[in-house]
Steps between C-alpha positions, in 0.01 A plus 500: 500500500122477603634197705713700670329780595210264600718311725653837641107598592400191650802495730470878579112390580646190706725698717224823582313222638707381701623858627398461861712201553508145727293621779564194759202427729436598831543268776466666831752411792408489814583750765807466677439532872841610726543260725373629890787534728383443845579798691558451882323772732639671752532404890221669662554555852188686589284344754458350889717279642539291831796259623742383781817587603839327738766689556744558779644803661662691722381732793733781632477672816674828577647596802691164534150364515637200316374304181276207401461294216172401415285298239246704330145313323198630382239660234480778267228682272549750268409687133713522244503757189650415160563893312742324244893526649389611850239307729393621836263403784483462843510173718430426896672177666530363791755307647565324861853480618596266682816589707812238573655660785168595708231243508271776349326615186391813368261647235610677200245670289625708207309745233695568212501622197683328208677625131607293297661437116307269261791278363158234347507220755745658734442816721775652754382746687538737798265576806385742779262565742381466898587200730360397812652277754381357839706268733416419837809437733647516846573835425202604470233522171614637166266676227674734292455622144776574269637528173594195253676499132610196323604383130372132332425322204223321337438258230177377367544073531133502281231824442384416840839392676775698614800404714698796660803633790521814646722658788304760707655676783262692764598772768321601802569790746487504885381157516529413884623799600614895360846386290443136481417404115449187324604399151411173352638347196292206308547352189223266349404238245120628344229278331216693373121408304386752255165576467 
């Protein structure tokens, strides 16, 4: 019975001892790091800009004055503000026309301002502003200043690249004599350098 109850006590004494348990060691792991995803920014189209421009047209007479076609070339300059959705700016050009019927040409200058919608690389956008024209003919000299709108598109090529079209239309008032207007039509193909 001694044996017993000796035994009993010794494995009692055993098992308080080990009480706590297997504690396992401790091997640290290394961090886990989330992979980065790259994340693409935004088109900015804040800045200067300067290009060419072709384009033909139309001029328009009143008082059965008649109408000419005519090739239009030249340079523009202008600022451009990214707010987000909506970008605005202004822009002067200039363009020499070149008339097919009359061995002529004539000077269009144009001050505009622009709005556009920021679609990333591609902008359309709507403008308005002052134009100037000046033609010398037969007739006698024309230098008038009028009103031109016009709607195009842009799309950034590179950061510093964009290709473009646009339709403008201009109208000027009285422009040989009281009641005779002209109205030209142009569309154009735009290249333009960001700076």
């Amino acid at each position: 019975m001694k044996f017993v109850a000796l035994t009993v006590a010794a494995t009692l004494a055993a098992s308080a001892s080990f009480a706590g348990g297997y504690v396992a060691p401790v091997v640290e792991t290394a961090p886990v790091v989330a992979p980065v995803v790259p994340v693409e920014a935004g088109t900015d189209w804040t800045g200067f800009y300067a290009g060419l421009q072709y384009g033909q047209g139309s001029a328009e007479v009143s008082d059965n004055g008649g109408e000419s076609d005519f090739d239009g070339y030249g340079a523009h300059v202008g600022y451009l503000r990214d707010f987000g959705k909506v970008i605005a700016g202004a822009e002067l050009d200039y363009n020499k026309a070149d008339l097919d019927e009359a061995d002529e040409d004539a000077d269009l200058w144009r001050l505009r301002a622009r709005a556009g919608y920021d679609m990333g690389r591609f902008q359309p956008y709507v403008t308005l502003g002052a134009a100037h024209v000046s033609l010398d003919t037969i007739a006698g000299d024309i230098s008038e200043t009028g009103i031109t709108y016009g709607v195009g598109a842009e799309y950034l090529v590179t950061e510093k690249f964009s290709v473009g079209a646009e339709y403008s239309r201009s109208d000027f008032s009285d422009v040989i004599a009281d009641g005779v207007d002209l109205d030209t039509d142009l569309v154009q193909v735009r290249a333009s350098y960001r700076f």
